[in-house]
C-alpha positions as CSV (number, residue, x, y, z in Angstrom):
1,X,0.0,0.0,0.0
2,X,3.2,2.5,0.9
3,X,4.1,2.1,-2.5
4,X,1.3,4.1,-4.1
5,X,1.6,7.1,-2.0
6,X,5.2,7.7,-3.2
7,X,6.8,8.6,-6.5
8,X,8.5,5.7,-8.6
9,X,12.1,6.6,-7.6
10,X,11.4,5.5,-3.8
11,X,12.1,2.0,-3.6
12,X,9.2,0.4,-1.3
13,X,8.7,-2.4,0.4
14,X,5.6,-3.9,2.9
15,X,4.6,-6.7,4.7
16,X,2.1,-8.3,6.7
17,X,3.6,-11.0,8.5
18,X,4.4,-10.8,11.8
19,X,7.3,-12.6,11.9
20,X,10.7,-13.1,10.2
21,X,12.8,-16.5,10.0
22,X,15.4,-16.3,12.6
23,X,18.7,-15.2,11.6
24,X,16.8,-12.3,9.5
25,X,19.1,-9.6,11.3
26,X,22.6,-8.6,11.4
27,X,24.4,-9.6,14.7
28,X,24.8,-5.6,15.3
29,X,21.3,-5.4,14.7
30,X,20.2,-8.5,17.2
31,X,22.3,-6.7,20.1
32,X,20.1,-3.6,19.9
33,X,17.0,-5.6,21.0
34,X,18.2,-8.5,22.7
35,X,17.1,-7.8,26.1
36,X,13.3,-6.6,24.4
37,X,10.0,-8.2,24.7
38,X,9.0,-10.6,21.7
39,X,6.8,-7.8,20.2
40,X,9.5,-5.2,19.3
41,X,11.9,-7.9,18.5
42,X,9.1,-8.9,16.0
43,X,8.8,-5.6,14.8
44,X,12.5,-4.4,14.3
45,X,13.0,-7.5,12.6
46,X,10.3,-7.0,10.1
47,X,10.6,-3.5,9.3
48,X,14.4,-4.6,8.6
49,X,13.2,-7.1,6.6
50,X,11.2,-4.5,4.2
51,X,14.4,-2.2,4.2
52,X,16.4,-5.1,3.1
53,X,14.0,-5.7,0.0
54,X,13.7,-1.8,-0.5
55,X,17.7,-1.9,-0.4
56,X,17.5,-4.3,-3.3
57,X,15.3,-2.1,-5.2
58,X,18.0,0.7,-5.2
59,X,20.5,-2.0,-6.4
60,X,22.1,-1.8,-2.4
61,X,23.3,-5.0,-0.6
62,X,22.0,-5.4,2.6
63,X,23.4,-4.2,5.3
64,X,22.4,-3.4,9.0
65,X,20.2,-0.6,9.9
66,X,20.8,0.5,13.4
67,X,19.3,3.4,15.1
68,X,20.2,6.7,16.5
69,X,18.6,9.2,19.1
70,X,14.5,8.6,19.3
71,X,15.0,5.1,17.1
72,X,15.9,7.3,14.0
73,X,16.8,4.6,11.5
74,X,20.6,5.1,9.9
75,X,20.6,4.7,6.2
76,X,23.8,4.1,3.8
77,X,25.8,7.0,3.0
78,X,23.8,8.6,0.2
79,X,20.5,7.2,1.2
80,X,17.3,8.3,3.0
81,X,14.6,6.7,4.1
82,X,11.9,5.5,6.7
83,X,10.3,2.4,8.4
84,X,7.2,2.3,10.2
85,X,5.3,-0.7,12.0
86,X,2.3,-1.8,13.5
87,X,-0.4,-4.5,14.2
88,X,-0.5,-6.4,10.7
89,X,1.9,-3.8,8.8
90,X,5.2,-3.2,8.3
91,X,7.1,-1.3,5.7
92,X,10.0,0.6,4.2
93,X,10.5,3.7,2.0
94,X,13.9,4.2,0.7
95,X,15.5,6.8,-1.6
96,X,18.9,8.3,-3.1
97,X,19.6,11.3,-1.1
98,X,20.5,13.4,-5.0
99,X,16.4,12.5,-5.4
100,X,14.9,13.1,-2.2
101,X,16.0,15.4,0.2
102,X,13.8,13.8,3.4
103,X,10.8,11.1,3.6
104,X,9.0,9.8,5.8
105,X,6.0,7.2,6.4
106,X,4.0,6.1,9.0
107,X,1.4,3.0,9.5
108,X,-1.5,2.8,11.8
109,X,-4.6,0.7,12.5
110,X,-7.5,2.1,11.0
111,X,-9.6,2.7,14.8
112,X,-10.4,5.8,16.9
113,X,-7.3,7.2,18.7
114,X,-7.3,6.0,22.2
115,X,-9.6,7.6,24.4
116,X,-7.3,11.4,25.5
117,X,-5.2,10.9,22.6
118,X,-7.3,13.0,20.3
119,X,-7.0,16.0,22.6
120,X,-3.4,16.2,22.7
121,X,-2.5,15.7,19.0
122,X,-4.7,18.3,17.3
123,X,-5.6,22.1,17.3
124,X,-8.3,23.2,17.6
125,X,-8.9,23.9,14.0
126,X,-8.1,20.5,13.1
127,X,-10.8,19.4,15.5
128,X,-13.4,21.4,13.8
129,X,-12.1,20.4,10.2
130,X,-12.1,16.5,10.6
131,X,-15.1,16.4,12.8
132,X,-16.4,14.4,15.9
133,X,-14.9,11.2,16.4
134,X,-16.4,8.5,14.0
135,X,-18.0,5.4,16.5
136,X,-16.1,2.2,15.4
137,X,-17.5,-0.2,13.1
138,X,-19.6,1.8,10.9
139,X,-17.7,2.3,8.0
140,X,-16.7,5.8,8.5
141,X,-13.3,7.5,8.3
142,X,-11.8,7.9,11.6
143,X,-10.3,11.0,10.2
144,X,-8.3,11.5,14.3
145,X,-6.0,8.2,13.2
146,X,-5.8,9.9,9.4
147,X,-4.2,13.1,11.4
148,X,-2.4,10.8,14.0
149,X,-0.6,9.0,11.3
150,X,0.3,11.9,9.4
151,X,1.5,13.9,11.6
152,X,3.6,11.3,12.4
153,X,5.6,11.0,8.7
154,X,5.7,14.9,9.0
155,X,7.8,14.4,11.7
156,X,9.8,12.0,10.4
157,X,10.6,13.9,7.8
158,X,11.2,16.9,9.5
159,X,13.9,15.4,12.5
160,X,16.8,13.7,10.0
161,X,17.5,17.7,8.5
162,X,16.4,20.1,11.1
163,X,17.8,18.0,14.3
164,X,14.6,19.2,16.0
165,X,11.8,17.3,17.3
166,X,8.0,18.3,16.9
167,X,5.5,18.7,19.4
168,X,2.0,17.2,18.0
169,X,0.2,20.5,18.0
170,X,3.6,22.1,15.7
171,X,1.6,21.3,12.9
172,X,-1.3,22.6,11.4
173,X,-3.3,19.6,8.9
174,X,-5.9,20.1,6.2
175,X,-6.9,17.2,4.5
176,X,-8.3,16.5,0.7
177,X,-10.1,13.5,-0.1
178,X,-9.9,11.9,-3.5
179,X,-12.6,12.5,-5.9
180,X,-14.0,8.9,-6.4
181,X,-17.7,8.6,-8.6
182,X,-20.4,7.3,-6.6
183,X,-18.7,7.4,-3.5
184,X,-20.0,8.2,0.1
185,X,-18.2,9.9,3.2
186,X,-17.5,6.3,4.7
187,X,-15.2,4.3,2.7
188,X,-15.3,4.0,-0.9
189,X,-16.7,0.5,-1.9
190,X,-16.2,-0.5,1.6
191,X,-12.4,-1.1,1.3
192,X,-10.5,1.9,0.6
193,X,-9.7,5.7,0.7
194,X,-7.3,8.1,-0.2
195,X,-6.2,11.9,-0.8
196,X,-3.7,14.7,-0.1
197,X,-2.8,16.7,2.7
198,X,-1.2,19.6,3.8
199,X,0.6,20.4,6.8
200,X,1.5,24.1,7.8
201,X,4.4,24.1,10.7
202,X,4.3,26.7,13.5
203,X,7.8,27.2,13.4
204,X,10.7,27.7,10.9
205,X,13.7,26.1,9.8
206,X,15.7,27.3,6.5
207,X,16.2,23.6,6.2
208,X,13.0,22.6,5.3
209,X,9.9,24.1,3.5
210,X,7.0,25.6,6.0
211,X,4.6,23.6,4.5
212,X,4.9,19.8,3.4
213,X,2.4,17.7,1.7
214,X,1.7,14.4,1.5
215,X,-0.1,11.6,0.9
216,X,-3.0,9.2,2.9
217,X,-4.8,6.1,2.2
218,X,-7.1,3.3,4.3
219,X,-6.7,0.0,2.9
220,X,-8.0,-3.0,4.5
221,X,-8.3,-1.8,8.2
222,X,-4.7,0.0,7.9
223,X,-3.6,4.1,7.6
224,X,-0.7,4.5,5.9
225,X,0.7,8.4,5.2
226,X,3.7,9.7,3.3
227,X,5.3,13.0,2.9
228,X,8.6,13.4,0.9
229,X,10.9,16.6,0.2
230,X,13.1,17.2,-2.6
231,X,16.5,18.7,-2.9
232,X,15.2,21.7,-5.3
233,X,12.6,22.2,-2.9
234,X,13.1,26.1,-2.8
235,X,13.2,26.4,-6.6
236,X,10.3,24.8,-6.4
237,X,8.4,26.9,-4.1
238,X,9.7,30.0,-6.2
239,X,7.8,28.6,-8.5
């Protein structure tokens, strides 16, 4: 599903499974969560998994991707990317650095956030854009985990050039739903959704643009969002 919300010169790569075969990852690799519970050893060994295959895609051998301050992933020289896990989906965006200047991409299940969460990830006028909470199980767009998940690649674009984390309520979203025929305000046909968004940030950094866009789509009971930069990004907003 990542793979449609990029552009053809990110190498993707997604799974499902929730395991790996032992002996998936690098010794290097294994250290960093030996002493973890069997979940996050399941999902660092997936996601690693999909970088591996998006690795392949580039023409890259594989090779160990540790981590850095906050679990930042750290790419090959030359190389940028971004992994993102969660119950039944795992995945891996990964581009030449002389295409892409930053990316990032985030997976979540497709449920209400949980209860409190809401209130301490949007504005206020996000609140009144995406609506009251959508009850589970009725088909609707629970529009809170749309902006949840977004917000969430935003920032992972954002950290790897400026150095500087994001507080939730940095960044302003507006949201813009595909224009399907025949379709309703639940999900389209009953299995999917997509659009655009855009996210303004409250601060400033001559690193990156002030406002990023990206992608969103619901697929079979899972969010997934991207946002990607590219170098020329100022020629382009002189545009």
């Amino acid at each position: 599903m990542i793979e449609r919300l990029l552009p053809a010169d990110v190498s993707c790569a997604a799974t499902r499974a929730e395991t790996v075969p032992d002996g998936t990852l690098f010794p290097e690799e294994a250290a960093l969560v030996a002493k973890s519970v069997a979940k996050r050893r399941n999902d660092f060994a997936t996601a690693r998994a999909c970088a591996r295959r998006a690795m392949a895609g580039l023409g890259l051998p594989p090779v160990a991707v540790l981590h850095g301050h906050r679990g930042r992933p750290l790419w090959p020289e030359g190389i940028v990317g971004s992994l993102t896990h969660c119950e039944g989906y795992r995945a891996a965006a990964l581009a030449r650095a002389a295409d892409v200047l930053s990316l990032g991409i985030d997976a979540e299940p497709h449920a209400p956030l949980p209860t409190g969460v809401r209130e301490l990830v949007t504005l206020p006028a996000e609140c009144e854009r995406i609506g009251p909470p959508a009850p589970d199980g009725t088909g609707e767009i629970h529009w809170d985990r749309v902006l949840f998940s977004a917000k969430e690649s935003v920032f992972k674009t954002w950290y790897p050039i400026t150095g500087v984390e994001l507080d939730f309520v940095q960044a302003d979203l507006t949201f813009h739903r595909a224009d399907v025929p025949g379709g309703d305000d639940g999900l389209r046909g009953g299995t999917a959704a997509e659009g655009t968004f855009t996210a303004r940030l409250l601060l400033t950094d001559p690193a990156l643009p002030t406002t990023l866009h990206g992608h969103w789509r619901i697929e079979d009971g899972i969010v997934a969002t991207a946002v990607l930069v590219r170098p020329d990004w100022r020629e382009s907003e002189g545009a």
